[in-house]
Structure formats: structure tokens, C-alpha cells
N, C-alpha and C positions, 0 to 999 in steps of 0.2 A: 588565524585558526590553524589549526594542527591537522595536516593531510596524510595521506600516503604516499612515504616515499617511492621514490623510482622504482629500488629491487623489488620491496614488497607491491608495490601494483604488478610488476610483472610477472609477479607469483600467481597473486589472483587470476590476471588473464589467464598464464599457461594452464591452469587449474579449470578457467571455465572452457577455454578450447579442447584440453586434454585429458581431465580427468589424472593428468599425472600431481603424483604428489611435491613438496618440498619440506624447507626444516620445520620440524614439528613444533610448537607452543603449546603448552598443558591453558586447554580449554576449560570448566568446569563441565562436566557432563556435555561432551565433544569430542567427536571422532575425526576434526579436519585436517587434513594432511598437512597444511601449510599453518603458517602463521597469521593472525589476527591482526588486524589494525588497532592503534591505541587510540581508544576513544575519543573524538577530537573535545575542543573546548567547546560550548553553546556558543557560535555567535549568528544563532540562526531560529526559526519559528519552531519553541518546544513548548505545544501546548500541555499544561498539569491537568493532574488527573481532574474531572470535575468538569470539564469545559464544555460549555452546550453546542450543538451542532445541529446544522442542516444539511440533508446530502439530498442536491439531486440532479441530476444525471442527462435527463428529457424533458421535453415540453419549453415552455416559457417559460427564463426564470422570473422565479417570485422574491424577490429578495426582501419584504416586509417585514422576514421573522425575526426578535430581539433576540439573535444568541449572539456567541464568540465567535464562532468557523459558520462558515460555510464550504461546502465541497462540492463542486463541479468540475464539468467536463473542460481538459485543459483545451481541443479543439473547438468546442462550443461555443465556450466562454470568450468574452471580447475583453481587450484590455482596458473600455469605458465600461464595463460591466464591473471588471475586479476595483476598479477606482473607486466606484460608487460605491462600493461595499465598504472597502475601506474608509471611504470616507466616513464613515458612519462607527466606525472600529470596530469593523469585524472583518478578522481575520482569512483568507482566500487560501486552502488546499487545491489543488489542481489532478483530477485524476486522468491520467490516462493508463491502458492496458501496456504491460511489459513484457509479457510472457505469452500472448497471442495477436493474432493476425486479422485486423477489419478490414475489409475491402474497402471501407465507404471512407476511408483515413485518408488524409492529404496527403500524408507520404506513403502511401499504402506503394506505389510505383517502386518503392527503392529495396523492398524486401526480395528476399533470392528466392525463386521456386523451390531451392533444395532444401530450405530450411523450415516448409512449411507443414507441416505436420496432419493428425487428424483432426478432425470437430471436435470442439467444447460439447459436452455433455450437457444439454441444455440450450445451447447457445449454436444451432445449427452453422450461422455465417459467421463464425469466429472460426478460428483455426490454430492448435497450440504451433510454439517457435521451437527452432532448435537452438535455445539459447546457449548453448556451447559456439555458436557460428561469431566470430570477431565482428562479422557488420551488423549483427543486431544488436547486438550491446553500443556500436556506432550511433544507431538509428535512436535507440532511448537515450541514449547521451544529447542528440539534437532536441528531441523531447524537451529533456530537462533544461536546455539554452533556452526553447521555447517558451517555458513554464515563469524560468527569471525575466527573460526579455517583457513578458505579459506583466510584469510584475506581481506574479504568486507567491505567498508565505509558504508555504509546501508544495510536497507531490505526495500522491498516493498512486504508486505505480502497482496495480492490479495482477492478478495472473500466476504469481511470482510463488507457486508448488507446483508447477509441470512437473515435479521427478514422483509426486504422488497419486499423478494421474497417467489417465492412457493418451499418449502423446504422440506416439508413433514414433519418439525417438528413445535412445536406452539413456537418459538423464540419471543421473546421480547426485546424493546427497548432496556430495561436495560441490558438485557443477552449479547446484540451485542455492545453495550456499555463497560461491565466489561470484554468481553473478548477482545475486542479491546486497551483497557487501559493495560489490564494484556501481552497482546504480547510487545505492548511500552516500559513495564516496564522490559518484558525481552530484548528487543534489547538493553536498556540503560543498564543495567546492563552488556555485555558482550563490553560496548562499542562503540555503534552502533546506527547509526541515523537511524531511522524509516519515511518514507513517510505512508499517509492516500490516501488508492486508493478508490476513487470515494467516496460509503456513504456518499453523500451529505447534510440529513438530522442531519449527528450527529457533522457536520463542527465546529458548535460554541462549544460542549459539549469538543470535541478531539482536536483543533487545539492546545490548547495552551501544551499538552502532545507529539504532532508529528512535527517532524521538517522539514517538507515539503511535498507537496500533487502532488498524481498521479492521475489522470483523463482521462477519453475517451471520446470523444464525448459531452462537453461540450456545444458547440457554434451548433452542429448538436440539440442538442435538448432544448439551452437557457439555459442550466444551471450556466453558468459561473460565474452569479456572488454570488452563494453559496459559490464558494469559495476565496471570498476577505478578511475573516480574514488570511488567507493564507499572500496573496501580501499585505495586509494592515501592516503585523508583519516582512516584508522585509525574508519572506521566499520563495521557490521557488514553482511554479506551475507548474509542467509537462505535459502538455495535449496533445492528441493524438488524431486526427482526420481521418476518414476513406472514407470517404463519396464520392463519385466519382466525386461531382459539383467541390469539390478541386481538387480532383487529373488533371481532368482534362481542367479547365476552369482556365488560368492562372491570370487572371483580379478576378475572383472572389475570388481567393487564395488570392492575394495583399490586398484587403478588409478584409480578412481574420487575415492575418498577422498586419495591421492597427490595429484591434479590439486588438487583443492578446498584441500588444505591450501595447497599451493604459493601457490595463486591468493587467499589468503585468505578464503574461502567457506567458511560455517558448514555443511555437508551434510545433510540427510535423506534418508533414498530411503524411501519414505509408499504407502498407498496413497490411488488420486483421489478416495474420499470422505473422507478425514482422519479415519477412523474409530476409529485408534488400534488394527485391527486386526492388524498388524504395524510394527514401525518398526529401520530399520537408520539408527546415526548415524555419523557421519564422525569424529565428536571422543569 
């Protein structure tokens, strides 16, 4: 497989420690200071658009359902759990958060106090990172060891737009950019396909580095079609929808699923703990 070299990872670090720039590469619609990676070869899990999915997060897994993926928690998850799924040929994504802070984390002990920011919106015991910091990018690199070592087909490293929230640190583009590029380039490297969860602003900068996108609430707030380089590159779209008019209005769900087929997106409508309490799919 085709990585990044030495100078250019070192670009990437200094860029996500420093926010300084280096030599330029014309981007399409890109403003990053440094230069890009060349898209490595596949020789890692690139699910196509189209591919059915199950995401959940809490509870007991239920692994009964006939899709392709399944996506859980990379902590969670046991490495006889991912085997039996496999065994079965379906495919294992492994999520863990990248971009903030759980206490309840087994390595939660190695994070620096100075890197830990304000609360998730939403998400009172979470806390964003200051992903410019060199050992958090450490710590999801061991992640990622983790993810292979379990023997997971991906990662879906979560979190990963801190510069477009309030974070408590001054992130920038580029910082959320080169650190997002630099986890990529650790998942390929241990072999591993990476999804893009949400970050919908940085779609054109990162699509062609991630081999398929994770999404909430897409069609709840019109975002959906930021991410058609996605389904335009015959990769797959995972979206998750939460919103009660689906869950419970079944005409308006089929409309729903309409839209999603059209648009290439793999559909769930879930509830917000991914507890596997109810699940309506689209395929």
C-alpha cells in the first residue's frame, strides 16, 4: 500500500501541533497550507455505496440482523464478538471517539488535563480535545493498533469537527484537517478502512483519503447532499436519523427512504442511544 512519506507526515504533524503552514498543493476547492497525501491503493475494507448497516453503540449486542456492516463500539466490542460476525460475512467497523474525552475510557488515564476542553453540547460527560496536542493523536493511533489487533474491517473515529464547535480551544481548519488526514493514515497503515463521520464542510478536502462516510441527521437538517462525493465515488453513506416524525409516521419514513435510495444513502432511523431498542431500515 502507498503511505506517507516521512517529510510529508511531518508536515501534517507540524500543521496539526502548529497551525503553521508548508508547500502548497492546488487542492480543488482547498485552502490547506500543506500538501495532501496521494491517495493510497485499496488494500483495506472500502465498503460501495449501497451497503446495509447496523450501528449500535449500547445495550447487548444483537448481532441477528442480515446486513453487510455492523458498527460498534471499538471498547465494547470483544474480539469473539467481531469473529462471530464475521464468521457470518459481515463486515466489523469499530467506533471509537477521536476528538473528545470519556472518562469511563480505559485509557481515559493517559489524556493531559491541558488538552481537555469544554462539554459536548449535548453530551454533558464528554469533553472536546485539543487535537493540536502530539499525545492525542498518540492515544488514537493506539486506538487504531487496538481496532486491528480486535481484528476490525474499519474505524469510525467520531468527534472529528472540533474547529466547528465550541471547544474551548482556537482549532482551525487546517488543524481539523491534518489531524483527520493523520488518523486516515493511521488506519491504512495497520490496514484498515476508515469512515468520515459527519464534518461536512471538509467532504471535498477528505473524501478522496476516507473510504466511506458516517452521518446523523443528514436529511433532518438538509445536509445530505455534502456528502455526494461520497456516493458519486461508489462509496458508501451510512446515515442515521433520529427524529420522532420517522420514527413514528410510517408514510413519512417511505418518503424518507425514497429520498435516501435516490441519493445513494444507506438509511437507519435508530434511536440516540443506539441501543438497538427499535431500528427502521431503509434497504
Amino acid at each position: 500500500m502507498l503511505l506517507l512519506n516521512r517529510s510529508l507526515l511531518c508536515v501534517v504533524v507540524l500543521t496539526l501541533l502548529s497551525g503553521c503552514g508548508g508547500n502548497s498543493q492546488e487542492v480543488p476547492q482547498s485552502s490547506s497550507p500543506f500538501p495532501l497525501p496521494t491517495p493510497a491503493n485499496v488494500d483495506w475494507y472500502a465498503p460501495s455505496s449501497g451497503t446495509t448497516w447496523q450501528w449500535q453503540l449500547s445495550g447487548e449486542l444483537n448481532n441477528q440482523y442480515a446486513v453487510d456492516v455492523y458498527d460498534v463500539d471499538l471498547f465494547d466490542v470483544s474480539k469473539a464478538q467481531i469473529s462471530e460476525l464475521q464468521a457470518k460475512d459481515i463486515r466489523v467497523i469499530c467506533y471509537f471517539s477521536a476528538g473528545s474525552y470519556e472518562a469511563w475510557r480505559d485509557d481515559a488515564k493517559q489524556f493531559p488535563a491541558s488538552a481537555l476542553g469544554d462539554t459536548l453540547d449535548g453530551w454533558e460527560d464528554e469533553r472536546w480535545l485539543d487535537i493540536r496536542d502530539q499525545g492525542i493523536l498518540a492515544i488514537m493511533e493506539t486506538r487504531i493498533a487496538l481496532a486491528s489487533e480486535k481484528g476490525c474491517d474499519a474505524v469510525e473515529p467520531d468527534n472529528v469537527d472540533g474547529y466547528t464547535n465550541h471547544t474551548g480551544f482556537n482549532l482551525s481548519h487546517e488543524n481539523q484537517l491534518a489531524f483527520n488526514l493523520a488518523l486516515s493514515t493511521a488506519a491504512h497503515s495497520h490496514g484498515l478502512g476508515i469512515g468520515l463521520k459527519n464534518d461536512l464542510d471538509q467532504v471535498i478536502e477528505l473524501e478522496p483519503y476516507f473510504d466511506f462516510a458516517v452521518n446523523e441527521q443528514c436529511f433532518e437538517y438538509n445536509e445530505c447532499s455534502a456528502l455526494q462525493p461520497f456516493a458519486e465515488n461508489n462509496k458508501a453513506v451510512f446515515n442515521a436519523e433520529y427524529h420522532s416524525h420517522w420514527v413514528n409516521d410510517a408514510d413519512a419514513r417511505a418518503t424518507l427512504c425514497d429520498q435516501a435510495t435516490t441519493m445513494g444513502l444507506s438509511t437507519l432511523i435508530l434511536p440516540l442511544t443506539l441501543d438497538d431498542s427499535f431500528r427502521f431500515s431503509c434497504s
